[in-house]
C-alpha positions in Angstrom: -0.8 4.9 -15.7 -2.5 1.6 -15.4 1.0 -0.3 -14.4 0.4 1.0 -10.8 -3.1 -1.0 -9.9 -1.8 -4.1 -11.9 1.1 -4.1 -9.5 -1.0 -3.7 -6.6 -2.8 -6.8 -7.6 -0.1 -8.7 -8.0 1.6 -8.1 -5.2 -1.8 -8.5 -3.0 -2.5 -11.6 -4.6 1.2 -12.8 -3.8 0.9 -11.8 -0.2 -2.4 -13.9 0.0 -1.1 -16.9 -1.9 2.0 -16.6 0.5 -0.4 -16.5 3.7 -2.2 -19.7 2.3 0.9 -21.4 1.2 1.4 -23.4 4.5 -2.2 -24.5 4.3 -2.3 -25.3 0.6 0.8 -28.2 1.7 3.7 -26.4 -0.2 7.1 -27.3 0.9 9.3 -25.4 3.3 11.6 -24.2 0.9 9.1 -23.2 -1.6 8.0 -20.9 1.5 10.8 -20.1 2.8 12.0 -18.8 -1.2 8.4 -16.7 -1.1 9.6 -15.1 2.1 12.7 -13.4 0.4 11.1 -12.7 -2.7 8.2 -10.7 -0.7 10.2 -7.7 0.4 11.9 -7.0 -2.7 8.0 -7.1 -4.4 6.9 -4.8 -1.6 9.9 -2.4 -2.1 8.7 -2.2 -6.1 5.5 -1.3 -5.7 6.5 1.1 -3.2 8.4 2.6 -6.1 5.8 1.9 -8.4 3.8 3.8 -6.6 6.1 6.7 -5.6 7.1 7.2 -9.1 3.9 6.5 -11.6 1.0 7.1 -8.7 -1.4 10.3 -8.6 -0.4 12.6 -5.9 -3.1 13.5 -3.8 -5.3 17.2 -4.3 -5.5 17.4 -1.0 -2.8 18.4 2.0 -2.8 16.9 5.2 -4.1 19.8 7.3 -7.1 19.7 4.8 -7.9 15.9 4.7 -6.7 13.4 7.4 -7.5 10.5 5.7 -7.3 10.9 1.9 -9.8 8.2 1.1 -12.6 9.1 2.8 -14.2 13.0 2.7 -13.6 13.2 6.3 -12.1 16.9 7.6 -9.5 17.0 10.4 -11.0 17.3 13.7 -9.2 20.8 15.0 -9.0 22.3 11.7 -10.9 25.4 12.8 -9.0 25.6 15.9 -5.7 25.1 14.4 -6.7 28.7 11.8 -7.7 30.6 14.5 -4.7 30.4 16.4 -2.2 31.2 14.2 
């Protein structure tokens, strides 16, 4: 299960390198060839992801945003009327 934040890495650092590229003088077509590469990377990790990640404990209703212990604004509302 460690695959999944190694690829994340990668691919974050790629996207950085790729933001600095024009900065850091690299040529056009080096660029250009970083471009294409960049949404097969980001369609693998997606899979990455989807395939080896850890599915959250928590549903939607329950947790609007899964990283933060933050409850859904509503949800008391949203019980008592059904």
């Amino acid at each position: 299960m460690k695959k999944v934040p190694f690829v994340i890495s990668i691919v974050t650092l790629y996207a950085i390198f790729f933001n600095m590229a024009p900065h850091m003088g690299i040529t056009l077509e080096i660029i250009f060839a970083m471009f294409f590469l960049s949404p097969f990377l980001i369609l693998y990790m997606a899979y990455v992801i989807l395939k080896y990640g850890k599915p959250s404990g928590n549903t939607f209703e329950e947790r609007f945003y899964d990283d933060w212990d933050y409850r859904r604004n509503g949800k008391e509302e949203m019980i008592e009327n059904k």
